[in-house]
N, C-alpha and C positions, 0 to 999 in steps of 0.2 A: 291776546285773544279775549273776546269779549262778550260773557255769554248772558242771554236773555232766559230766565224761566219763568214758565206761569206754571203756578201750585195755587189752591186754594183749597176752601171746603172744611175738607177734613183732615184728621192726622194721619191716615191711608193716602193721601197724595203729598201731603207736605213731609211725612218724616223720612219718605224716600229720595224726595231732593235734598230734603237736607244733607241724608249720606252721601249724596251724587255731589254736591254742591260740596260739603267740606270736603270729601278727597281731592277734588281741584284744586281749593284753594290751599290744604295744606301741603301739596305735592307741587305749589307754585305753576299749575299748568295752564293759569289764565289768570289774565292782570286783573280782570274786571266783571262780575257780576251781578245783576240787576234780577229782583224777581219781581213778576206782577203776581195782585194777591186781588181779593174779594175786600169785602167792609169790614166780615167778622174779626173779632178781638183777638181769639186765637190766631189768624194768621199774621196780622201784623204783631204780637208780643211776642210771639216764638220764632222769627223772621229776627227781628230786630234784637233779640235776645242772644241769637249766634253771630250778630255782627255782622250779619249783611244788612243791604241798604234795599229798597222796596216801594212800587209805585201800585195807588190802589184802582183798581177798572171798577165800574159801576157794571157789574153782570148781576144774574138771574138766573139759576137753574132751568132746564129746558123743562116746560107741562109736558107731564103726561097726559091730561087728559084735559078735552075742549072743554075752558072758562074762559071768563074775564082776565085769570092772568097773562093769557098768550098778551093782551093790550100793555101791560104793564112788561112785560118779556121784551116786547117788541122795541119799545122806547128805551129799556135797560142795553140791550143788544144794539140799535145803532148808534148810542151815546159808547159804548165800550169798544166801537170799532173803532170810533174818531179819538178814543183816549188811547187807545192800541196804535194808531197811525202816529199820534204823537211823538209816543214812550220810543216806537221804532226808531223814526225820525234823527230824533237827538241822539238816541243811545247809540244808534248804527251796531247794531252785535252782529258777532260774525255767524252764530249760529243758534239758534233759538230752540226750549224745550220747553216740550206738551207735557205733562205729570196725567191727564185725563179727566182735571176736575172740566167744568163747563168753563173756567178761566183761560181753557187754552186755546178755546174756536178763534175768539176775534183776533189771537197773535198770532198763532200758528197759520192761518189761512191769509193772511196780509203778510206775509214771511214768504209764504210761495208765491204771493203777486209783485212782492219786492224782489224773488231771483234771490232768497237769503236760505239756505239747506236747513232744515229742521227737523230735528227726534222725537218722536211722541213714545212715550213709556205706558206699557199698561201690564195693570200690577193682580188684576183679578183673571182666573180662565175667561171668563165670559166678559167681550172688551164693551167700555162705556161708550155710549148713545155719542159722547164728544170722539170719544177715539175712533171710534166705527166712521162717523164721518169723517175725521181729519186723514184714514187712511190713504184717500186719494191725491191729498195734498203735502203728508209730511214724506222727506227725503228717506226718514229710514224709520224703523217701528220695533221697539223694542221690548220684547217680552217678557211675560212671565213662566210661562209653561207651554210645553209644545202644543197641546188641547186648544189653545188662544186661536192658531191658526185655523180650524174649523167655521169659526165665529167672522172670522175678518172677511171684506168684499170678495172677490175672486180677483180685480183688478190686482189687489194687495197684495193677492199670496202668488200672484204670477210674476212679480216682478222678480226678478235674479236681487238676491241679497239683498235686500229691501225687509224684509223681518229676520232680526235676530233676537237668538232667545240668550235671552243676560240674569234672569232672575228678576227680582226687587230685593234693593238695595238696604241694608241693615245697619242703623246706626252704630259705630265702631265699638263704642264704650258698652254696649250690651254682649258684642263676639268676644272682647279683651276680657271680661270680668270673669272668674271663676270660683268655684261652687265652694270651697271653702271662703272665700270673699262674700260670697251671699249668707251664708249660714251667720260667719262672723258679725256682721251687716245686721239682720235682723236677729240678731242674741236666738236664733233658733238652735233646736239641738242634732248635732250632724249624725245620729243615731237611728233618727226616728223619721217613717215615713212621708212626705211635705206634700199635701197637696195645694194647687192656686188655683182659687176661683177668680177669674179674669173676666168684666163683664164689658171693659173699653174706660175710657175719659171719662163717657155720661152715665157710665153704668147699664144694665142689663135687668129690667127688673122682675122679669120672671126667671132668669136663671140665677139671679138673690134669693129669688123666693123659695126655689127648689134645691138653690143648693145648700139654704138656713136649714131648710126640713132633712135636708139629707145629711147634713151635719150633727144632727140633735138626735138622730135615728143610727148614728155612729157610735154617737157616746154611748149609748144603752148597748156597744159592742165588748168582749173581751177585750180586744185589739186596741181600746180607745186612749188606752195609755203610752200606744206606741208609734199613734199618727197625731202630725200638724200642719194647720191650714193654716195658709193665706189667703186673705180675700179681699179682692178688690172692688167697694161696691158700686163707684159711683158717687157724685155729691148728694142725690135725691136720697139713697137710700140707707146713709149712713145711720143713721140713730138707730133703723128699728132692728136692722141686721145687729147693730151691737148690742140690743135689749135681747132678742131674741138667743142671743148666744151666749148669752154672761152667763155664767155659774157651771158650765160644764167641764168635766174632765180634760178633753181633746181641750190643746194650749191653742190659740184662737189669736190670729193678729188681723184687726182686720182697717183698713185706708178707705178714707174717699177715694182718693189716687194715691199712686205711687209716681215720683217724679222718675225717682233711679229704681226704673224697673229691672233692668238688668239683676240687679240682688233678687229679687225674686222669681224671677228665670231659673238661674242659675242654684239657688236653695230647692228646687220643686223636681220632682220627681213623679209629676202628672200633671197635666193642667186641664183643667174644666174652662172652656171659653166661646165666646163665638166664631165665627169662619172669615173674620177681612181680611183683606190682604195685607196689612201688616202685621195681624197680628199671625198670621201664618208662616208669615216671611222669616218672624224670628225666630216661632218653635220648630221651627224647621232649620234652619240656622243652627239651633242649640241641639237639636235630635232629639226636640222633648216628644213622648208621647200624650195624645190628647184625647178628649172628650170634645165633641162639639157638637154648640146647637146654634147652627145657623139664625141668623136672623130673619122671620118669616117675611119681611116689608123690605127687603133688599131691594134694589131697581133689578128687575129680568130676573129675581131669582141667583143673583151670581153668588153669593155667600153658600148658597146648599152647594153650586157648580163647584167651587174651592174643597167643600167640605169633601163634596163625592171623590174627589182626585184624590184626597190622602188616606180614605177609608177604604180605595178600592187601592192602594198600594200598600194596607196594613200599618200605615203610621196613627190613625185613627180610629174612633167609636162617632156615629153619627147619631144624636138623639133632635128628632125633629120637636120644635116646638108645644105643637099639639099633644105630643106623647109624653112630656117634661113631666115626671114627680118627683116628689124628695124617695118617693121608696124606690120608684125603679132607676133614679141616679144613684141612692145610697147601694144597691145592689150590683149596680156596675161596676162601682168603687170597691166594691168586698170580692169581687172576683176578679179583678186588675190586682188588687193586695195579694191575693193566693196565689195567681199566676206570676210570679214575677220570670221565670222564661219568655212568658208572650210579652209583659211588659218590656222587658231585653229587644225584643224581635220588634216590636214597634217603633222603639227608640232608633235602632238602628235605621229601621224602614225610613223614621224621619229626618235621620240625617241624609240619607239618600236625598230626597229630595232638597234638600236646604243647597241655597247657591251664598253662603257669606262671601265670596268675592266677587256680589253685585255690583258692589257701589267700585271698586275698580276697573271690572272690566265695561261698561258703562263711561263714563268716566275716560279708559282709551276711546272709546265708541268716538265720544263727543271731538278727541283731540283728532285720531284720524279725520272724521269728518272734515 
């Protein structure tokens, strides 16, 4: 079997094929796989990096709004059909996958005019501008949460078994690791409260800002000797998040990135973060309880839609952006520490929702097919 994916973008579409794509290959359930990726650096070095092999399309995110780039769109989109009819061509795959960055239109929609069955996977409640459109043409549609189906054509939701709900898939090495291995991992101490500030890859720079003040509004606490943070800032905002934090009581570790996140998952016993859908996939996975502030420039708003689904099942706190301070985060966090029953009731809430036997049952999807 020989399977074709298009991932691109970001690490919300790629680290979920990744999980899709190594349990194939380690489970021996397909000879052969080929991804199509975008230009950026990130997908071709972390593609290339798990030792798969990769062909790159000339695309372009879809305008939202009337300019001169529809013109530059335009000539991106029919040069990326004609490199999509190629990669087809030759490769012949037996069944081809959508992940829903804009990478998947030109393969996925020449897959249904080739008579070749295709999966499109979408990883947020609210499904992307590419998925909403490939719903008419992909064979089956694979979800994240039931709320998805709302959102999808009517054509979509009427079809008999044509959307299944599977989760978004979790890199293995994050569900295997456990909390004594995280602690041991970052020499943290397994006594003491751990909260993670998580702002993504590029970082988050108002919720560094608010969560530096709410940090520094901590220490001035009784309690500040008995909690420790991780923080994740980002490559932009490393230096001043670490000036700003030096000399205080609370033990303070703080990364540009973290490569082996899992240890920090798995050490944390709250997490402050934003609402994409991988980063959902795993605290949800792990049962962690969280803090979230949506991203206010999300495409449609989907990062608040993710956020509102685990807030309104109590695995969540929702602080919208506009409302972010260090004092009213630091005051969330001093009532999550006193409560630790609710904190209980969340955690569990969050496992509730976590699907870690995404990337397997996905995975069957693709072999049935």
């Amino acid at each position: 079997m020989r399977i074709l994916i298009a991932a691109g973008g970001t690490g919300g579409h790629l680290y979920p094929a990744l999980a899709t794509a190594s349990y194939l290959k380690e489970h021996h359930l397909v000879n052969r796989i080929l991804w199509v990726v975008g230009k950026r650096d990130l997908e071709s070095e972390l593609i290339s990096s798990q030792g798969f092999e990769f062909k790159q399309l000339k695309t372009q995110a879809f305008p939202r709004t009337l300019s001169i780039k529809w013109i530059s769109f335009g000539i991106s989109l029919v040069v990326s059909f004609f490199q999509s009819f190629l990669i087809l061509l030759r490769f012949k795959p037996s069944i081809v996958i959508g992940m829903g960055s804009f990478h998947s239109y030109p393969v996925v929609t020449l897959a249904f005019l080739f008579g070749i069955r295709s999966l499109i996977c979408e990883q947020n409640v609210y499904p992307s501008l590419t998925n909403r459109l490939l719903s008419h043409y992909a064979s089956k549609i694979a979800t994240t949460w039931a709320q998805t189906n709302e959102y999808l054509p009517p054509k979509a939701t009427r079809a008999k078994n044509k959307i299944q709900l599977m989760g978004n898939p979790v890199r293995s090495e994050i569900l295997k690791t456990k909390r004594k291995e995280g602690i041991e991992k970052l020499n943290l101490d397994k006594n003491k409260f751990t909260f993670l500030f998580l702002g993504g890859s590029q970082g988050a720079h108002s919720l560094n800002k608010a969560g530096a003040e709410a940090i520094k509004l901590l220490d001035k606490e009784k309690l500040a000797r008995e909690i420790q943070v991780i923080f994740i800032t980002g490559r932009n905002d490393i230096k001043w998040v670490k000036d700003c934090l030096k000399s205080l009581k609370i033990k303070i570790l703080v990364f540009p990135y973290l490569k082996e996140i899992q240890y920090a998952y798995t050490a944390s016993d709250l997490v402050i973060c934003r609402s994409g859908a991988g980063t959902i996939a795993e605290i949800t996975a792990l049962g962690l309880p969280s803090i979230l502030i949506p991203y206010p420039y999300a495409a449609e708003g989907h990062q608040y839609k993710n956020a509102k689904v685990l807030e309104e099942k109590g695995a969540s706190y929702i602080i919208i952006e506009k409302d972010l301070t260090g004092e009213r985060l630091k005051k969330l966090l001093l009532d999550l520490i006193d409560d630790r029953p609710l904190l209980e009731k969340m955690a569990r809430q969050s496992k509730k929702l976590g699907r870690p036997q995404a990337a397997r049952k996905i995975a069957e999807l693709i072999v049935a097919m």
